[in-house]
C-alpha positions as CSV (number, residue, x, y, z in Angstrom):
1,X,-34.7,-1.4,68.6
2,X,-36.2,2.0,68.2
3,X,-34.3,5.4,68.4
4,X,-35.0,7.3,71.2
5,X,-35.7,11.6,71.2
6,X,-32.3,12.2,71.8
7,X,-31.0,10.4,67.9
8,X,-28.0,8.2,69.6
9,X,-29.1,6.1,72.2
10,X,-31.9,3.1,70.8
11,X,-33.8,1.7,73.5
12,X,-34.3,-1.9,73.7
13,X,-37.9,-3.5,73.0
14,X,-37.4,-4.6,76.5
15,X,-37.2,-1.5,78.2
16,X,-40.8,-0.3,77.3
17,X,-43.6,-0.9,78.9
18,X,-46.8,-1.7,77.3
19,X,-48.7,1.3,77.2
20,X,-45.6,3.4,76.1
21,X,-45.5,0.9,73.2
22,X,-49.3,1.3,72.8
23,X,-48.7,5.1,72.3
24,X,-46.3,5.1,70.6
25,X,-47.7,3.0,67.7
26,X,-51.1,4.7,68.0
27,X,-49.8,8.1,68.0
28,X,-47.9,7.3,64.6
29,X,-44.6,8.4,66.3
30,X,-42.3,5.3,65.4
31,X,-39.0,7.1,64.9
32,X,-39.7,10.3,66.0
33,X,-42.1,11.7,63.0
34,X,-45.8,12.2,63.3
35,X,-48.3,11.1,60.8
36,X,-48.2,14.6,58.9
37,X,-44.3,14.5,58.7
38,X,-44.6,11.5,56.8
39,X,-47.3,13.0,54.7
40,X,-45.8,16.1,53.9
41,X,-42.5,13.9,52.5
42,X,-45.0,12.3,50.5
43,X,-46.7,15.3,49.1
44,X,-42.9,16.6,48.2
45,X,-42.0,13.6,46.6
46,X,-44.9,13.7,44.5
47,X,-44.7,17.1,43.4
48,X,-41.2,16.6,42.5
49,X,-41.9,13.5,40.5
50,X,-45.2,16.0,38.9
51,X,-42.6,18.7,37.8
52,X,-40.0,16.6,36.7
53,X,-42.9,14.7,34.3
54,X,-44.1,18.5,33.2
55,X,-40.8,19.7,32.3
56,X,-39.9,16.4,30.1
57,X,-43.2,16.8,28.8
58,X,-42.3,20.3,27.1
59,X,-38.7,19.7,26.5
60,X,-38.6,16.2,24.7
61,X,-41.2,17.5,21.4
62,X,-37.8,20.7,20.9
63,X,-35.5,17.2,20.3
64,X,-38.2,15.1,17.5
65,X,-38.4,15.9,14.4
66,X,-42.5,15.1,12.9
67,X,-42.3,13.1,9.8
68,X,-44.3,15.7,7.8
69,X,-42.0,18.7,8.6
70,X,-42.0,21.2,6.2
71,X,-38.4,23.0,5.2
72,X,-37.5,26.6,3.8
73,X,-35.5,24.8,1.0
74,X,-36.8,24.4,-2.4
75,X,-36.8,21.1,-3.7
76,X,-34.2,20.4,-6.6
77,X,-36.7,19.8,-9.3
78,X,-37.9,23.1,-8.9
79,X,-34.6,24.8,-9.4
80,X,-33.4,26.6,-12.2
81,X,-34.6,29.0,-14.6
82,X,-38.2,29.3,-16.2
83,X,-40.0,31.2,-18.8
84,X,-43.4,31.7,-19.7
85,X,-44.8,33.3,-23.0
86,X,-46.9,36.9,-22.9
87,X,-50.4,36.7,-22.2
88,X,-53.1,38.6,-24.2
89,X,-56.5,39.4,-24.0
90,X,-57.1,38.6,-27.6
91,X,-56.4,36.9,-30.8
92,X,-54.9,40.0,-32.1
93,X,-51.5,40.0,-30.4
94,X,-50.6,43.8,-29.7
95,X,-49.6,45.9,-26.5
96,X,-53.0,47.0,-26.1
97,X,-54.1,43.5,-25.5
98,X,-51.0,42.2,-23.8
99,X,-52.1,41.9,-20.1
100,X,-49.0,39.9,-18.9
101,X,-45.7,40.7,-20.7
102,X,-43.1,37.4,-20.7
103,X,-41.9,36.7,-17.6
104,X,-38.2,34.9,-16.2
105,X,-38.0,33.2,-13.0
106,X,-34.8,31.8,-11.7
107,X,-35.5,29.7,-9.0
108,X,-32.3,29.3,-6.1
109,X,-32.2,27.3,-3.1
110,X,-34.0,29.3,-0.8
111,X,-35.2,32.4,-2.8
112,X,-36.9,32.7,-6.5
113,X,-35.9,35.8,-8.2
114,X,-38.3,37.3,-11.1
115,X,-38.5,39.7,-14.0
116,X,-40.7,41.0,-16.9
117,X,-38.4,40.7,-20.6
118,X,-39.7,42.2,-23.8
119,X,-42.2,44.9,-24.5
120,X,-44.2,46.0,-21.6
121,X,-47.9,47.6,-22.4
122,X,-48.3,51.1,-22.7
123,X,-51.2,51.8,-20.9
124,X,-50.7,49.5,-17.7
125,X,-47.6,51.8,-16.5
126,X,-47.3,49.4,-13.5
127,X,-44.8,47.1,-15.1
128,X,-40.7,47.1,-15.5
129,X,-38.0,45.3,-16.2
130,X,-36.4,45.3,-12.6
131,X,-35.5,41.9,-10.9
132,X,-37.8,41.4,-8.1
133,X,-36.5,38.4,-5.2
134,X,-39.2,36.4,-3.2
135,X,-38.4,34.7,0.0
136,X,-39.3,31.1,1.0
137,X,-41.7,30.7,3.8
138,X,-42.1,27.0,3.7
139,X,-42.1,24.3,1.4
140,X,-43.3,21.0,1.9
141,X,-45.7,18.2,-0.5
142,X,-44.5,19.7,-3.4
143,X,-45.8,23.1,-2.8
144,X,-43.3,26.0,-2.1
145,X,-44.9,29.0,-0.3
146,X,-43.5,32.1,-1.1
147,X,-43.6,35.8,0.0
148,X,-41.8,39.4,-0.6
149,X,-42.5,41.7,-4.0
150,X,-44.5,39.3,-5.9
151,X,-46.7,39.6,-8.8
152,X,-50.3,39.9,-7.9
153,X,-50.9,39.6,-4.3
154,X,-49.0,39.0,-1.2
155,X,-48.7,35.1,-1.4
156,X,-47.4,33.1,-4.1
157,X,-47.0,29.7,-4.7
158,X,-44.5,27.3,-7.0
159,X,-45.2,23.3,-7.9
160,X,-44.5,21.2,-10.8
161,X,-47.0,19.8,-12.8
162,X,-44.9,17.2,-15.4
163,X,-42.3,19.1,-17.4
164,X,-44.1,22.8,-16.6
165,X,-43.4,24.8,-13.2
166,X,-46.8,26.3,-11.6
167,X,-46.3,29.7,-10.7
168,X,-49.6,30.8,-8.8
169,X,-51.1,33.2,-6.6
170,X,-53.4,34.2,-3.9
171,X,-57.3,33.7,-5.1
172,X,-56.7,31.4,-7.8
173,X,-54.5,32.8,-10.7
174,X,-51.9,30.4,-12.4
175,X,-48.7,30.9,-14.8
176,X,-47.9,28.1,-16.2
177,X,-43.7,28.1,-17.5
178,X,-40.9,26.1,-19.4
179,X,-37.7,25.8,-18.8
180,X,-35.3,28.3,-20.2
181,X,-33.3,27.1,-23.3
């Protein structure tokens, strides 16, 4: 049986002649649709199925976590507060020599706060004894990035090397310190 124009009444197989079956099948009109109805449904279908991959493709990577993800938490080892001795220029320990007074760090969970203790140098004029806090911008391998007010340059970095806490900055200067007693 195949549905006539009108959507209700089906004609039997019977009823047609030859040559309106012979049109019918050659003209692609089976129940009513031409050939480019049927391919436009396709061509809908399949964009449809396209955007629907597209959008999963951009929304599932928001819901995984990578396995080397990096976090703005310092790690636990770091924690705590450090000191480091002055550094001179010399042999001859005296404020004229003294290039980096001694220096406290307390390290928190997600900020490191630092200050200068002791004598300062009288020429250098650029140092105090105000506590200066650092933001984390990522830590991850054991290396904690860190920026805000910091010593030398704009970037500074904290890792642990055995029982001493590497406090270094942009181009290559380190500060090696102890934990506080």
């Amino acid at each position: 049986m195949i549905p006539s124009d009108h959507g209700t009444e089906f004609l039997q197989l019977a009823d047609i002649s030859d040559e309106q079956l012979a049109a019918i099948f050659y003209d692609g009109d089976i129940l009513g649709m031409d050939q480019n109805t049927y391919l436009e449904r396709g061509v809908m279908k399949f964009r449809k199925i396209l955007l629907s991959l597209m959008v999963l493709d951009l929304v599932l990577p928001l819901f995984t976590v990578s396995a080397n993800a990096s976090s703005k938490k310092i790690p636990k080892n770091l924690r705590g507060t450090w000191v480091s001795k002055a550094q001179y220029n010399s042999k001859h320990h005296s404020k004229k020599t003294l290039w980096l007074p001694k220096m406290r760090v307390r390290v928190y969970n997600k900020t490191v706060k630092w200050q200068f203790k002791g004598t300062l140098p009288t020429d250098g004029g650029h140092y105090d004894h105000k506590v200066y806090t650092i933001k984390t911008i990522k830590s991850s391998h054991g290396l904690t990035q860190l920026t805000g007010h910091t010593i030398f340059t704009h970037w500074n970095f904290l890792s642990r090397h055995g029982k001493e806490l590497d406090y270094g900055w942009q181009n290559g200067g380190d500060l090696f310190m102890t934990r506080a007693k």
